[in-house]
C-alpha positions as CSV (number, residue, x, y, z in Angstrom):
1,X,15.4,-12.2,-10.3
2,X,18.6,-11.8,-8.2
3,X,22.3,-11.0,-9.2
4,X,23.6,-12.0,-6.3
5,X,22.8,-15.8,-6.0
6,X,21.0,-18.8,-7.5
7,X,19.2,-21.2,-5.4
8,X,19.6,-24.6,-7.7
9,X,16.9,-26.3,-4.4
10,X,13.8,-23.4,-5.4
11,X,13.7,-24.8,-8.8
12,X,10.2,-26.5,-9.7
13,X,9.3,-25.9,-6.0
14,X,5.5,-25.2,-5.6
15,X,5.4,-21.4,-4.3
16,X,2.0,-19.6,-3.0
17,X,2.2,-16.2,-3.1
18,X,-0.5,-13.4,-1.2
19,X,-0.7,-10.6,-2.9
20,X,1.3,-12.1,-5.3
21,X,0.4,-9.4,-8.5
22,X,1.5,-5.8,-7.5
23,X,4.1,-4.4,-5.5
24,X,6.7,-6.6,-3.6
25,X,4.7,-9.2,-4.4
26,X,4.7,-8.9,-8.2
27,X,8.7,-8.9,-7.6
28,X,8.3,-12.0,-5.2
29,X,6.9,-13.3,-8.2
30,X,9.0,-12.7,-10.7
31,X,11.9,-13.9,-8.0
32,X,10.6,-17.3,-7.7
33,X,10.0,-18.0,-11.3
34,X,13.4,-17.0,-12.0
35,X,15.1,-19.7,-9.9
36,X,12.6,-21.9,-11.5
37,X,10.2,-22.5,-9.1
38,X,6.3,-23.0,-10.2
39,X,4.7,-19.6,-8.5
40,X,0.7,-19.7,-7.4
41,X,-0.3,-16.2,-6.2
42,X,-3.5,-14.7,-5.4
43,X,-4.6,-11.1,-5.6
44,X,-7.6,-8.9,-5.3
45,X,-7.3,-7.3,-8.3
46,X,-7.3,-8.2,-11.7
47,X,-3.6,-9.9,-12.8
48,X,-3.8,-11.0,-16.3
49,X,-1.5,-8.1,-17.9
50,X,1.4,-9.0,-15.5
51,X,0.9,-12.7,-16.1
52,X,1.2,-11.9,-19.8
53,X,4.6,-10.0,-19.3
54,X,6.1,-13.0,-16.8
55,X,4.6,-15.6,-19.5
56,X,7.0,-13.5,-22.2
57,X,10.2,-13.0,-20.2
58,X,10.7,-17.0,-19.1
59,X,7.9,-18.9,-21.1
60,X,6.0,-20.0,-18.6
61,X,2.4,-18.4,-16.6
62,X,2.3,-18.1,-12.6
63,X,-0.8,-19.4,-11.8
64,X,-3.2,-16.4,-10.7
65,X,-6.6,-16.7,-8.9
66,X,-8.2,-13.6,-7.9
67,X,-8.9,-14.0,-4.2
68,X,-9.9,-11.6,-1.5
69,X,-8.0,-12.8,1.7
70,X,-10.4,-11.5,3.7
71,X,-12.2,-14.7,2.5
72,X,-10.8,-17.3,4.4
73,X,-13.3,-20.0,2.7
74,X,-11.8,-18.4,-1.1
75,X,-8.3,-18.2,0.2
76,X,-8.6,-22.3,0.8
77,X,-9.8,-23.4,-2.1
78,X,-6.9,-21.7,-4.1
79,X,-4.3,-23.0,-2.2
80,X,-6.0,-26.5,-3.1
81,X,-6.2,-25.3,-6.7
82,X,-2.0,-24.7,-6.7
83,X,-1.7,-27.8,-5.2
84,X,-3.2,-29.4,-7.5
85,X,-1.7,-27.6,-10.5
86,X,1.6,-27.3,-9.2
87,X,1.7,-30.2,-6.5
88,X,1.7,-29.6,-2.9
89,X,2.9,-25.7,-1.5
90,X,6.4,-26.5,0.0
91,X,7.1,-22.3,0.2
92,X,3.9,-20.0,1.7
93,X,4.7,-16.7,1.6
94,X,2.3,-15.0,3.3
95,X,3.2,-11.5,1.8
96,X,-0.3,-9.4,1.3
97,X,-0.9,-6.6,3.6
98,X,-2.7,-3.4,4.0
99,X,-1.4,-0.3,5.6
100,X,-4.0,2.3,5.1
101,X,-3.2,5.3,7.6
102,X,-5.8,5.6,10.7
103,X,-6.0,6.6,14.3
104,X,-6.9,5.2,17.4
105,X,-9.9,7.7,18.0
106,X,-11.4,6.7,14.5
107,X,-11.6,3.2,14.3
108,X,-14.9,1.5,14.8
109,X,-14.6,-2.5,16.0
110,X,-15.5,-3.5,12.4
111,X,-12.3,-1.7,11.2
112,X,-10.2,-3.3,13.7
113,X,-11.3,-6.6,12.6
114,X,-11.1,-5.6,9.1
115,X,-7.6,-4.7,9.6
116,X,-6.5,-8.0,11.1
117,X,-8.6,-9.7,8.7
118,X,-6.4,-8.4,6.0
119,X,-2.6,-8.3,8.0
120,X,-2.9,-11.1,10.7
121,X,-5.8,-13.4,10.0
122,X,-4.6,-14.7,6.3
123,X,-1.2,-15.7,8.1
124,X,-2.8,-18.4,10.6
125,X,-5.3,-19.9,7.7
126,X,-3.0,-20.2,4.8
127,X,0.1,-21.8,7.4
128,X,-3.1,-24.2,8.8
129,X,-3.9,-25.2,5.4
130,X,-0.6,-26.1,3.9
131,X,1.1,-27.9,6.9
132,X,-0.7,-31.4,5.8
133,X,1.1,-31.1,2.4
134,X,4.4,-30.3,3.2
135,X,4.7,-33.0,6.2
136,X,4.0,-35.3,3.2
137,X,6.4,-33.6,1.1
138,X,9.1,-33.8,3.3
139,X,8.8,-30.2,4.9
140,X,8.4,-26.5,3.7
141,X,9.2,-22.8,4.6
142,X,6.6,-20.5,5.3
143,X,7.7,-16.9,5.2
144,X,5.5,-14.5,7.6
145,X,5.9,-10.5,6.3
146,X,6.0,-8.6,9.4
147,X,7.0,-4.9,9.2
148,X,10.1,-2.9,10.9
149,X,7.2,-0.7,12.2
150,X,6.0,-2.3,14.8
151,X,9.9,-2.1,16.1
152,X,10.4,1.6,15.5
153,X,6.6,1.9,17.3
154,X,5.4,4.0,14.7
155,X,2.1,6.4,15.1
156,X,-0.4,6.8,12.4
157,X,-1.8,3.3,11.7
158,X,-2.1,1.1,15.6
159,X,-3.9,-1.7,14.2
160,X,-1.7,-2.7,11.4
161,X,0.9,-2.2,13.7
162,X,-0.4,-3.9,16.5
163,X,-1.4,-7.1,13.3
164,X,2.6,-7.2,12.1
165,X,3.9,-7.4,16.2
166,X,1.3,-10.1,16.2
167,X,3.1,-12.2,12.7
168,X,6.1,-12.2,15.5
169,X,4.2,-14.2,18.0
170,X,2.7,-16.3,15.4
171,X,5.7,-17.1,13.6
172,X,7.3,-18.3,16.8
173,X,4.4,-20.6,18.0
174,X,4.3,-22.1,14.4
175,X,7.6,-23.0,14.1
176,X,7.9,-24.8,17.5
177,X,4.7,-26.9,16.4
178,X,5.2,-27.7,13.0
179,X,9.3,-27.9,13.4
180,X,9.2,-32.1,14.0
181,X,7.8,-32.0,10.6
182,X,10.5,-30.1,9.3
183,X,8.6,-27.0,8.1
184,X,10.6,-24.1,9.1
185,X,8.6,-20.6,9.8
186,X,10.4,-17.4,9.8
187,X,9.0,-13.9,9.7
188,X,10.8,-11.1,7.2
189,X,10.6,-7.8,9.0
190,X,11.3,-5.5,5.9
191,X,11.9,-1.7,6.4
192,X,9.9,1.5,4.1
193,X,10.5,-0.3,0.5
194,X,9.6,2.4,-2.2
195,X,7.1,0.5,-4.3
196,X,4.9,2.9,-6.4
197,X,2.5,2.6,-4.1
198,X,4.5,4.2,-1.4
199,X,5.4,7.0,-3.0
200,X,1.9,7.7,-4.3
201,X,0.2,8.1,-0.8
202,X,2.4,8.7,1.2
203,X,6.0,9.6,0.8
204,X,7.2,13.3,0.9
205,X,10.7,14.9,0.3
206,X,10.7,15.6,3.8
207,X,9.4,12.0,5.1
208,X,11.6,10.5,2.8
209,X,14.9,12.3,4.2
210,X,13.8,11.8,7.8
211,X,13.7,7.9,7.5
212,X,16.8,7.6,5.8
213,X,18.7,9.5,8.2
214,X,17.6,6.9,11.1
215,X,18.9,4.3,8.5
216,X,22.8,2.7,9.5
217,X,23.1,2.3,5.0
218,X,22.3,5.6,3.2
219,X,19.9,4.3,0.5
220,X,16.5,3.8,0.3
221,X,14.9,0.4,0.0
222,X,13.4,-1.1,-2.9
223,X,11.6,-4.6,-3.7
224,X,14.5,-6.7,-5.3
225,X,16.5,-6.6,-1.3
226,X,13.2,-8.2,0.1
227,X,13.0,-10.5,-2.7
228,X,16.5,-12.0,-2.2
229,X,16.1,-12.3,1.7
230,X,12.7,-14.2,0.5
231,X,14.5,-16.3,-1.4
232,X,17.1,-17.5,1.3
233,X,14.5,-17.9,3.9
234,X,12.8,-20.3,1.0
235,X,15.9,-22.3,0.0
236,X,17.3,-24.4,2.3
237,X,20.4,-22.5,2.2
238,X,18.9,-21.5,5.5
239,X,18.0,-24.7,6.7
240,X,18.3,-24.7,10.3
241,X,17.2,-21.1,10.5
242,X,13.2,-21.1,12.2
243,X,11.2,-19.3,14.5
244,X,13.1,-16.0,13.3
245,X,13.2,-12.1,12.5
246,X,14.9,-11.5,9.6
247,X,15.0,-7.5,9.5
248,X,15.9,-6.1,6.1
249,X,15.4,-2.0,7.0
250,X,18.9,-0.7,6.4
251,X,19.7,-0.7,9.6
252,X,16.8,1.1,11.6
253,X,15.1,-1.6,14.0
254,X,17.8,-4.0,16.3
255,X,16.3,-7.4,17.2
256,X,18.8,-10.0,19.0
């Protein structure tokens, strides 16, 4: 839910969430059903409990289907399933990621292509997938979750970085395709947001004070400002906005 503004057009829009049940992706949603859209998510883990607790707080279930997105076959027959609970997906947010830590000199091919299975793969298959439904709707939004560190270059996990620099590309090539069939495609490029799983593995006091003194705003990030930017990209309050970077990161990576 956000205090800052309602977007009247994401009501009883059909939403399809990745990773949809933990993290920023339990806020995403919990952001959607707010504004009254009818969320779909999928998530690797079991989702029941937190589809209880939305189902209490505004009477009505997401739809959850466990799904591995490393399953590209599994990950295609739910989005058919939320289209044909909730009608076609007119918002893909392509949110699920992994960013275990790793280094260059450890990873074996079948982690590299586990890596992308998981952070770059999901991306193409999901946006292939939904494209015929949203022409006939009348258009969509597809959101792409990049990361700000592929911009800052960060060390310590090459392959997801080199998956999130490759969301950019996509993002771009999939908006100039599908844009005569006004579906817009923009990628959200959000900076460190402390979810709980963050500060489990790997935030320290130190790390912690180091990032935020290479941010231009003074305060750390948490879910709700990547839920809100979520929610413009999906509304047509940014209608003739495609083939972009939005960068919510507090003012660390520059794009223009």
């Amino acid at each position: 839910m956000t205090q800052y503004a309602t977007f009247h057009d994401l009501k009883d829009q059909s939403v399809y969430i990745t990773g949809g049940g933990s993290g920023i992706g339990a806020s995403l949603t919990e952001g959607f059903m707010a504004a009254g859209a009818k969320v779909a998510f999928v998530q690797r883990s079991d989702s029941t409990e937190f589809c209880d607790q939305m189902e209490q707080k505004f009477g009505t279930r997401p739809l959850f289907m466990k799904c591995d997105i490393t399953d590209v076959a599994r990950l295609e027959e739910t989005l058919d399933e939320a289209a044909a609970v909730h009608g076609p997906v007119t918002v893909l947010v392509n949110n699920a990621a992994n960013d275990v830590r790793h280094k260059t000199a450890e990873m074996s091919v079948d982690d590299w292509d586990w890596n992308h299975a998981v952070n770059l793969r999901p991306h193409f298959f999901t946006t292939k997938h939904v494209v015929a439904g949203m022409k006939a709707a009348g258009g969509g939004a597809i959101i792409n979750f990049s990361s700000a560190s592929y911009g800052m270059g960060n060390a310590g996990y090459p392959a997801y970085v080199a998956a999130k620099a490759g969301i950019i590309g996509l993002t771009r090539t999939h908006a100039r395709e599908f844009g005569p069939d006004n579906i817009r495609v923009n990628a959200l490029v959000p900076g460190w947001v402390l979810t709980e799983r963050q500060m489990e593995l790997w935030a320290t006091e130190e790390g912690l004070k180091e990032h935020l003194a290479g941010q231009c705003l003074k305060e750390h990030l948490v879910p709700q400002d990547v839920v809100d930017a979520t929610l413009f990209l999906a509304s047509k309050a940014s209608r003739m906005m495609t083939a972009q970077a939005m960068v919510v990161d507090g003012g660390v990576v520059f794009t223009g």
